[in-house]
C-alpha positions as CSV (number, residue, x, y, z in Angstrom):
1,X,95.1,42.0,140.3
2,X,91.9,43.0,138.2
3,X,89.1,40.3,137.6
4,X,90.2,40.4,133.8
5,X,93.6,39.9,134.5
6,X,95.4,36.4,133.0
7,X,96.6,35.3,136.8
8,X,92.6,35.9,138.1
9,X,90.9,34.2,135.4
10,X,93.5,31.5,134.7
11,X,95.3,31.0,138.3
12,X,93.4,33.1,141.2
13,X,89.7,32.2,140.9
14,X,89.7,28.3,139.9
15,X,92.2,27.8,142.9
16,X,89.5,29.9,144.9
17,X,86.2,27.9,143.7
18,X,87.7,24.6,143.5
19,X,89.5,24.4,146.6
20,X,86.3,25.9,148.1
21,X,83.8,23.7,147.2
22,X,85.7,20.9,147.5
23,X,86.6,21.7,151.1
24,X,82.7,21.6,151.8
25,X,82.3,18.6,149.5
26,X,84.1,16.9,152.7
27,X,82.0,18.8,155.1
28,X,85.6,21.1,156.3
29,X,83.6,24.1,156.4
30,X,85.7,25.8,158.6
31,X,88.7,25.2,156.4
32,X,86.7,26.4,153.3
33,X,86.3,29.6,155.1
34,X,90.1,29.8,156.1
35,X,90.8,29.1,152.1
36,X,88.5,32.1,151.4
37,X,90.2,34.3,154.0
38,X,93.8,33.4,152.5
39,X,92.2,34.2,149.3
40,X,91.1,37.3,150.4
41,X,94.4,38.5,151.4
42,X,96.6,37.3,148.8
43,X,94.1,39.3,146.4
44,X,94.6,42.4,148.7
45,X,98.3,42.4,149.0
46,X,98.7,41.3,144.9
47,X,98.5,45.1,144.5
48,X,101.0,46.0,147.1
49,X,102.0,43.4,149.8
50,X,103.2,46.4,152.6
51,X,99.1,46.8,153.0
52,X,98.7,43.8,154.4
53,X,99.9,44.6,157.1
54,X,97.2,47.6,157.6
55,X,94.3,45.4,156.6
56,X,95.5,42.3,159.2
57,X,96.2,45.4,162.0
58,X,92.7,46.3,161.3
59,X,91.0,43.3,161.3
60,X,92.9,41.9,164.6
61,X,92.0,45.1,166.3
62,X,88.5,45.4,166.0
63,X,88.4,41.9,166.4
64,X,89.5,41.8,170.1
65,X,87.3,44.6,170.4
66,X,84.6,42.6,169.6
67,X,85.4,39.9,171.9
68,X,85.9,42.5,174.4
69,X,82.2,43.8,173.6
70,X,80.8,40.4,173.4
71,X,82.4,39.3,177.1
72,X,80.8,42.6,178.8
73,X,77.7,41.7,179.1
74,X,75.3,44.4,180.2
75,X,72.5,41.9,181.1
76,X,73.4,41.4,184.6
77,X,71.8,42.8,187.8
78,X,73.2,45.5,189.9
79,X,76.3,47.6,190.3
80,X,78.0,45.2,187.6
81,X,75.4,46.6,185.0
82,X,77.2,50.2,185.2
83,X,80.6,49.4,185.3
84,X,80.0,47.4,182.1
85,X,78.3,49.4,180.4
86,X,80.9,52.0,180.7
87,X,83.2,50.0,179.7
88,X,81.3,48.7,176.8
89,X,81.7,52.6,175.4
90,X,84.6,52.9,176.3
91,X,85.7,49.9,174.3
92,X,83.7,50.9,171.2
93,X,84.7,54.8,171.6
94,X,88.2,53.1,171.2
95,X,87.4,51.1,168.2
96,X,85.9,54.1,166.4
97,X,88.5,56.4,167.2
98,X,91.1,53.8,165.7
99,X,89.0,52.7,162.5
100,X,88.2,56.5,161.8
101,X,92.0,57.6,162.7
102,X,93.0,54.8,159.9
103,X,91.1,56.0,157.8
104,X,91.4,59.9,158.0
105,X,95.5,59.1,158.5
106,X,95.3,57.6,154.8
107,X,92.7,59.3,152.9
108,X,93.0,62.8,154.5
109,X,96.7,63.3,155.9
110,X,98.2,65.2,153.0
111,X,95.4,66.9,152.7
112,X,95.5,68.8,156.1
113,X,99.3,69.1,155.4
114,X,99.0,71.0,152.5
115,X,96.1,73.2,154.0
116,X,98.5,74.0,156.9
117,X,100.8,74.9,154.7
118,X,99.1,76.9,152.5
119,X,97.4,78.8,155.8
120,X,100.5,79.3,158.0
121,X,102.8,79.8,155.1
122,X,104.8,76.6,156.7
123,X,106.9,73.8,154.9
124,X,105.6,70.4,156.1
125,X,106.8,68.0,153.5
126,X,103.7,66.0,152.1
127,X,103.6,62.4,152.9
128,X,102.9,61.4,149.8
129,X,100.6,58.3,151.0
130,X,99.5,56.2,148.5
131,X,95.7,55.3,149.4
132,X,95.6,51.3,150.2
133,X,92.9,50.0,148.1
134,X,89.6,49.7,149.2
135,X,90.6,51.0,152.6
136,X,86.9,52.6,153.3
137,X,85.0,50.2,152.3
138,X,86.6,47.6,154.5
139,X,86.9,50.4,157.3
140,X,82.9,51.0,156.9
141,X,82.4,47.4,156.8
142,X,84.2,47.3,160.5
143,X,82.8,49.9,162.0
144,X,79.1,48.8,161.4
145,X,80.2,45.6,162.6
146,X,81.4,47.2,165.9
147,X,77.5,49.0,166.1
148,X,75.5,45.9,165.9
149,X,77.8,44.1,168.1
150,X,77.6,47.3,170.5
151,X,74.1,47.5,170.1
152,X,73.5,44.0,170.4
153,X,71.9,43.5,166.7
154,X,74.7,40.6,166.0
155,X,78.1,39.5,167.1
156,X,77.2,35.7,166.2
157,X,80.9,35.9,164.3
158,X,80.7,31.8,163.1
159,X,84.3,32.1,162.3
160,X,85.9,31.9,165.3
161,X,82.7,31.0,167.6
């Protein structure tokens, strides 16, 4: 869907707006945000449906890794204060290895297929992956996310506080 598409001018962003600010007309702010996050996705997967799945994957994974992150804390006294903090790196270590992976899976895969190919004279068959759209930005947007909550410079996620 484009934003000067019929179905986003005439269908997609009235639903969006209205249903919106009515929801915080009545003070369901919580609801207003679950309307915007259903809105969200059903403008990501207009394009192709199949990469909702990647986006939802994504976004449940680095959020139990935030909860993971935001239950260790590192403020303690003692031994504890180690043990979490290792596995406070751990954890986030994780989360950047999978949010990078995604991402160079995607962008990069058929791109270090056809370099081994054209190196080791081999005959790997290209994937053919069709990029899912905006699949760095929302990647970048996650992965600063996991910093400040790793650094302790946010992790106040209202949403599901």
């Amino acid at each position: 869907m484009t934003f000067n598409s019929y179905i986003f001018i005439l269908l997609f962003l009235p639903l969006c707006l209205f249903g919106y600010f009515v929801l915080n007309q009545f003070r369901h702010y919580r609801l207003g945000l679950i309307l915007l996050l259903g809105m969200s996705l059903w403008f990501y997967g207009y394009f192709n449906p199949r990469y909702l799945n990647i986006i939802c994957s994504s976004v449940i994974f680095n959020y139990i890794v935030y909860r993971i992150l935001q239950k260790t804390p590192v403020t303690k006294q003692g031994e504890e204060v180690q043990r979490n903090r290792r596995r406070r790196k751990f954890v986030f270590i994780g989360g950047l290895v999978f949010n990078i992976g995604l991402l160079g899976y995607f962008k990069y895969m058929d791109f270090f297929i056809e370099n081994i190919n054209l190196i080791f004279r081999t005959d790997f068959a290209l994937r053919n992956i069709l990029l899912p759209l905006g699949i760095s930005f929302f990647t970048f947007q996650q992965l600063s996310f996991l910093v400040d909550v790793y650094k302790d410079r946010g992790g106040d996620f209202i949403f599901f506080s």
